[in-house]
MIDREN-943080 format. One line per 8 residues: their letters; for each residue y, z, x of N, C-alpha, C. Coordinates in pm, whole numbers, always signed. Layout:
% residues N
a	Y/Z/X/Y/Z/X/Y/Z/X ~ ...
This chain:
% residues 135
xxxxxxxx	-2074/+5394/-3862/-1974/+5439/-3766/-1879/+5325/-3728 ~ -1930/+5205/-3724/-1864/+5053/-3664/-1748/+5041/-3811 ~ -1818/+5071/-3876/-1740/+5039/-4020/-1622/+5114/-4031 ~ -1645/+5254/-4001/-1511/+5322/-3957/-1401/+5288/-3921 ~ -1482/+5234/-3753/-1358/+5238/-3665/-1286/+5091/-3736 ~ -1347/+4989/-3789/-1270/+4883/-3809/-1194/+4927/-3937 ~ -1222/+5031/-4017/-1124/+5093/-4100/-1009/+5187/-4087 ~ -1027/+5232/-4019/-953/+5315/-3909/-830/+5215/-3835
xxxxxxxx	-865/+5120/-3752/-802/+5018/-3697/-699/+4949/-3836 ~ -778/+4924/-3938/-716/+4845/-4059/-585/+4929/-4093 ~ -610/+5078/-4113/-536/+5146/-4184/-453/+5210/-4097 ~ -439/+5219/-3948/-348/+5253/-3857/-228/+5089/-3880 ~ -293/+5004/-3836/-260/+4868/-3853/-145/+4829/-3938 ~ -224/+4858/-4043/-157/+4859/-4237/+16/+4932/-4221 ~ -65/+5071/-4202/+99/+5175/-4135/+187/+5151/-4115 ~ +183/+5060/-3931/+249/+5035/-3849/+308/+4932/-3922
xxxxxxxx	+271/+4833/-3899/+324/+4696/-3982/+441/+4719/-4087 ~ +391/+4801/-4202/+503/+4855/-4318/+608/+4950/-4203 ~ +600/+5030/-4173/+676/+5114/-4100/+764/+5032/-4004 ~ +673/+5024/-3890/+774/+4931/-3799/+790/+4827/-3798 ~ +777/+4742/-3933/+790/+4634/-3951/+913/+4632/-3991 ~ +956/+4756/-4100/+1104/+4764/-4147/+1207/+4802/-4060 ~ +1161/+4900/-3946/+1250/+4904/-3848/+1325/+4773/-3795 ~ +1218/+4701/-3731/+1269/+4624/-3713/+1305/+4497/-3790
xxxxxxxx	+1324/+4487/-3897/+1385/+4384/-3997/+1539/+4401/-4021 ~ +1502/+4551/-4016/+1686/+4597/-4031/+1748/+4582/-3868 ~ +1662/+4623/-3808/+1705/+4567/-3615/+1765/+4464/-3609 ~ +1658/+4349/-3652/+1736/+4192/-3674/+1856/+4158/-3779 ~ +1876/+4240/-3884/+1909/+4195/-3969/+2091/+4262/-3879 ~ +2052/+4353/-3830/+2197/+4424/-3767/+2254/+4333/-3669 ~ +2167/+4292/-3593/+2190/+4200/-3460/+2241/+4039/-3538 ~ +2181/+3993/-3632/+2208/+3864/-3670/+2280/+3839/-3796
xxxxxxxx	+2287/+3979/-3854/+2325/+3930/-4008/+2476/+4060/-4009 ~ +2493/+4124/-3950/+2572/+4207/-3968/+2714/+4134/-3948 ~ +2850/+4227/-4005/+3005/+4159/-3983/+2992/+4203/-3812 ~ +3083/+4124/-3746/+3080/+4073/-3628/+3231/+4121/-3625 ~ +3308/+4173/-3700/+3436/+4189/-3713/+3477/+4342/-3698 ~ +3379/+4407/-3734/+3431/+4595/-3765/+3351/+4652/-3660 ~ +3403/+4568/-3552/+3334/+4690/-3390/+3492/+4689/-3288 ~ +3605/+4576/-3368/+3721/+4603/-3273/+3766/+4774/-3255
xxxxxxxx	+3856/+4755/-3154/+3922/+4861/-3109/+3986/+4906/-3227 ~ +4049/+5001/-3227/+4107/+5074/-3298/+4241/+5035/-3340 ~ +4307/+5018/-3425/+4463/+4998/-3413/+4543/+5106/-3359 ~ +4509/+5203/-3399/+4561/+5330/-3332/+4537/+5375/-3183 ~ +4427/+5300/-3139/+4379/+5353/-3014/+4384/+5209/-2890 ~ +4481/+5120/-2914/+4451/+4973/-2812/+4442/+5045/-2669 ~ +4350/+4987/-2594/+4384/+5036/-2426/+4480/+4956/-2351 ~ +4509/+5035/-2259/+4615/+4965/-2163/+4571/+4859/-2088
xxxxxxxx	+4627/+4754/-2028/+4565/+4635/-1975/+4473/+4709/-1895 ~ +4514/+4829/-1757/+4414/+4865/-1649/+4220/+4850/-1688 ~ +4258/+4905/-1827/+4098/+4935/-1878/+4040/+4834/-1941 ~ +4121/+4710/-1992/+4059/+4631/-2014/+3993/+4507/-1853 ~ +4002/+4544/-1786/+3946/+4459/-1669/+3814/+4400/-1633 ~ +3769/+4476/-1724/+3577/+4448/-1728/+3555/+4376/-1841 ~ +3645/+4349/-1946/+3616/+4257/-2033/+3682/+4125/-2032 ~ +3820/+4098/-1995/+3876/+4023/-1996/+3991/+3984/-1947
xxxxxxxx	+4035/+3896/-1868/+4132/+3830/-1789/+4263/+3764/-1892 ~ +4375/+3805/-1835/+4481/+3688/-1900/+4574/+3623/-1817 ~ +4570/+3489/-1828/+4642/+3389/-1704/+4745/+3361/-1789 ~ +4879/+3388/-1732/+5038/+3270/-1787/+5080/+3169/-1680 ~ +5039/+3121/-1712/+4986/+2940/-1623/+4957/+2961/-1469 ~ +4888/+2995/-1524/+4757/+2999/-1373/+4784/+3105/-1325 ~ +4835/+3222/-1377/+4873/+3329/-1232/+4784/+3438/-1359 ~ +4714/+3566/-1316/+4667/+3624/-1418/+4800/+3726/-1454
xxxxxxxx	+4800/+3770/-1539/+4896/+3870/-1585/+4913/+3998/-1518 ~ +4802/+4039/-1482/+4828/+4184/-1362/+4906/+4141/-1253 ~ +4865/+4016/-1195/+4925/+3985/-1069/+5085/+3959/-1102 ~ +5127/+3887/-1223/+5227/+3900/-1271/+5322/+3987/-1257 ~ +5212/+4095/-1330/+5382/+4248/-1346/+5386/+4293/-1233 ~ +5237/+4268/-1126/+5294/+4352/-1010/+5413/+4320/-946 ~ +5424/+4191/-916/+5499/+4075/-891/+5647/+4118/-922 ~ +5650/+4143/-1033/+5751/+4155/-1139/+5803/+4029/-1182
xxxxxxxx	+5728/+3971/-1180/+5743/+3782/-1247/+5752/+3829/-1460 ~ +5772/+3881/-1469/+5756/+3853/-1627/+5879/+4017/-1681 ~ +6002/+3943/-1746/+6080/+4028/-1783/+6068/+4073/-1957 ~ +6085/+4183/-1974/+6103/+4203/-2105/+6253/+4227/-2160 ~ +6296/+4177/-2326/+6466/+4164/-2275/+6464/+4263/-2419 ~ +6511/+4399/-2356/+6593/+4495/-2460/+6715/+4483/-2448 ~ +6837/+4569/-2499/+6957/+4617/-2452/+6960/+4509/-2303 ~ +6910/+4579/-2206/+6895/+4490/-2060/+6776/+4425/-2033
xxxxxxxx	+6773/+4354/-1916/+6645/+4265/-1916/+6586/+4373/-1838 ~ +6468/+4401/-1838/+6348/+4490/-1753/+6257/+4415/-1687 ~ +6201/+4499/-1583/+6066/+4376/-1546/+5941/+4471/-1637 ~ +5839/+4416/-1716/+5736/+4448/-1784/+5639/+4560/-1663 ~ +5609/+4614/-1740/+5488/+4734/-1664/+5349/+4735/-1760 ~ +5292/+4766/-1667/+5132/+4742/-1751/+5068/+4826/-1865 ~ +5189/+4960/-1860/+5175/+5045/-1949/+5263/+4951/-2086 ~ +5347/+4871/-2076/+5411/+4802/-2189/+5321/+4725/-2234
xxxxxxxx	+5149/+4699/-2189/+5099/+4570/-2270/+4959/+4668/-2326 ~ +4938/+4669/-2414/+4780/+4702/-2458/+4732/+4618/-2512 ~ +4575/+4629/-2553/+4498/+4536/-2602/+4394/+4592/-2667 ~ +4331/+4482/-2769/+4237/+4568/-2842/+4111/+4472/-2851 ~ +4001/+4539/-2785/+3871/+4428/-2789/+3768/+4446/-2841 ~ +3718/+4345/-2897/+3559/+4297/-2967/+3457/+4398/-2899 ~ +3411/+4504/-2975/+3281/+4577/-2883/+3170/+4450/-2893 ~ +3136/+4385/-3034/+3070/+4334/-3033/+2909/+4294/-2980
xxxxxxxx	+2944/+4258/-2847/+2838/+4202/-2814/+2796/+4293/-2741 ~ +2847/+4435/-2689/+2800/+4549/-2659/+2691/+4613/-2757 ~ +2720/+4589/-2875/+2649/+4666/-2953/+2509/+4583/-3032 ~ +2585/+4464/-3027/+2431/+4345/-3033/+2345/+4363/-2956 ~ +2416/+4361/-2804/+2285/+4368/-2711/+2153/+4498/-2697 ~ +2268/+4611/-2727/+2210/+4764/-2766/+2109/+4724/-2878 ~ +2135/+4680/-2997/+2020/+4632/-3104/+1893/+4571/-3084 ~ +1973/+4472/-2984/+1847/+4356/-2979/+1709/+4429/-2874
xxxxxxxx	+1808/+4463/-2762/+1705/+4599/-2698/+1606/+4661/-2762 ~ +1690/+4791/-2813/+1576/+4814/-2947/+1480/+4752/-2991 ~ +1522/+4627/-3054/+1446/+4556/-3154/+1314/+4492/-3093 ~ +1333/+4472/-2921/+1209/+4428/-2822/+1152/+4531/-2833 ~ +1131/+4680/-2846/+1022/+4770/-2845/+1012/+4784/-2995 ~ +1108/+4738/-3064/+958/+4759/-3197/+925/+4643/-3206 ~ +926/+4525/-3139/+866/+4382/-3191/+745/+4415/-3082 ~ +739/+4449/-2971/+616/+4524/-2915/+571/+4612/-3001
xxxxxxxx	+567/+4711/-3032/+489/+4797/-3135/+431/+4735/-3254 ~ +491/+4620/-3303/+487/+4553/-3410/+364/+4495/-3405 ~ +391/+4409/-3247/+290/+4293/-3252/+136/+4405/-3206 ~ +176/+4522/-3173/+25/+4613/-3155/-43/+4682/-3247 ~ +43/+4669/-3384/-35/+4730/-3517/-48/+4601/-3554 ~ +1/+4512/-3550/-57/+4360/-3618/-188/+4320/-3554 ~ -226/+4329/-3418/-292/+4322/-3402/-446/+4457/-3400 ~ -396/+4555/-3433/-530/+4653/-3469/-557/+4585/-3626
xxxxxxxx	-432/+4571/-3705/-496/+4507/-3851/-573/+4424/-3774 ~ -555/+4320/-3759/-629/+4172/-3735/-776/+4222/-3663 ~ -765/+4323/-3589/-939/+4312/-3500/-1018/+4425/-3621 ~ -906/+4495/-3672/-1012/+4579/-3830/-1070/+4475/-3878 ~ -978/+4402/-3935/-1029/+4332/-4029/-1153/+4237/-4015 ~ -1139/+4135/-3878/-1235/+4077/-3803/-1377/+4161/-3776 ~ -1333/+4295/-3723/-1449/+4337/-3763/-1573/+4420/-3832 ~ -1455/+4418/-3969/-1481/+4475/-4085/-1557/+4320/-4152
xxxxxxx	-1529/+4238/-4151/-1591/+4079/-4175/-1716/+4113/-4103 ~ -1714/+4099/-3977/-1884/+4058/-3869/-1952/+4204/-3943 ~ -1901/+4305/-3935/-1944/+4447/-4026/-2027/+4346/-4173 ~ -1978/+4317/-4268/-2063/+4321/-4384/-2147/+4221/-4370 ~ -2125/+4111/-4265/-2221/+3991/-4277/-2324/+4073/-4167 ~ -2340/+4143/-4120/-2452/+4211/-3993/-2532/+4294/-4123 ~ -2427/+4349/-4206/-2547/+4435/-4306/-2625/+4354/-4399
C-alpha cells in the first residue's frame, strides 16, 4: 500500500512538472524573451494627451505641457497663429510593462504549482527508496 502511495505521488509529480512546467517556461519565456516593441498603441488609434495622464508627463522647460495649453503658452502656426488645444496633441504608448507584469503574475502561480509537483516527485521517490530498502 506504502509503495502505492509513493507511486502515486511519483506519477502525479512526473505530470505536473511536464505540464506545468511548460506553462510556465513559455510564462518566462513571454515575460523575458518576448519583442518588447509590438504592445505600442496603435497608429490608427493614438490617445489624446487627457488619457495619457496615468502613464506619462511632458515638461517644455519645466512647465508640464497640460499646464501649458491651458495657459495658452504654446502656439501652433497655420494660415494664422492659434493657441494649441489638447485635442491637437496625441500620443501613443508602450503597453509593455502592463502586460509583463500580467505574465509574471501568472507565472508566480504556476512556479507555486510547480514547486508542489516537484516536490510530490521528490517525497515519491524518497519514499519509494526507504520502500525497497525496508523490503
Amino acid at each position: 500500500m506504502i509503495q502505492t502511495e509513493a507511486r502515486t505521488l511519483i506519477h502525479i509529480g512526473l505530470t505536473g512538472i511536464f505540464i506545468i512546467g511548460s506553462i510556465l517556461a513559455v510564462q518566462l519565456y513571454s515575460a523575458f524573451g518576448a519583442d518588447e516593441n509590438i504592445w505600442w498603441t496603435a497608429n490608427t488609434m493614438p490617445l489624446k494627451l487627457d488619457e495619457t495622464g496615468n502613464s506619462f508627463e511632458l515638461f517644455i522647460k519645466g512647465e508640464s505641457l497640460q499646464s501649458r495649453i491651458s495657459n495658452e503658452n504654446l502656439l501652433i502656426s497655420r494660415e494664422n497663429t492659434a493657441p494649441v488645444s489638447s485635442s491637437d496633441i496625441t500620443a501613443r504608448i508602450n503597453n509593455w510593462y502592463k502586460i509583463k507584469s500580467s505574465t509574471l503574475s501568472y507565472a508566480l502561480i504556476s512556479s507555486f504549482l510547480f514547486g508542489a509537483c516537484l516536490t510530490m516527485f521528490v517525497i515519491g521517490i524518497i519514499q519509494n527508496k526507504k520502500n525497497k530498502q525496508a523490503a
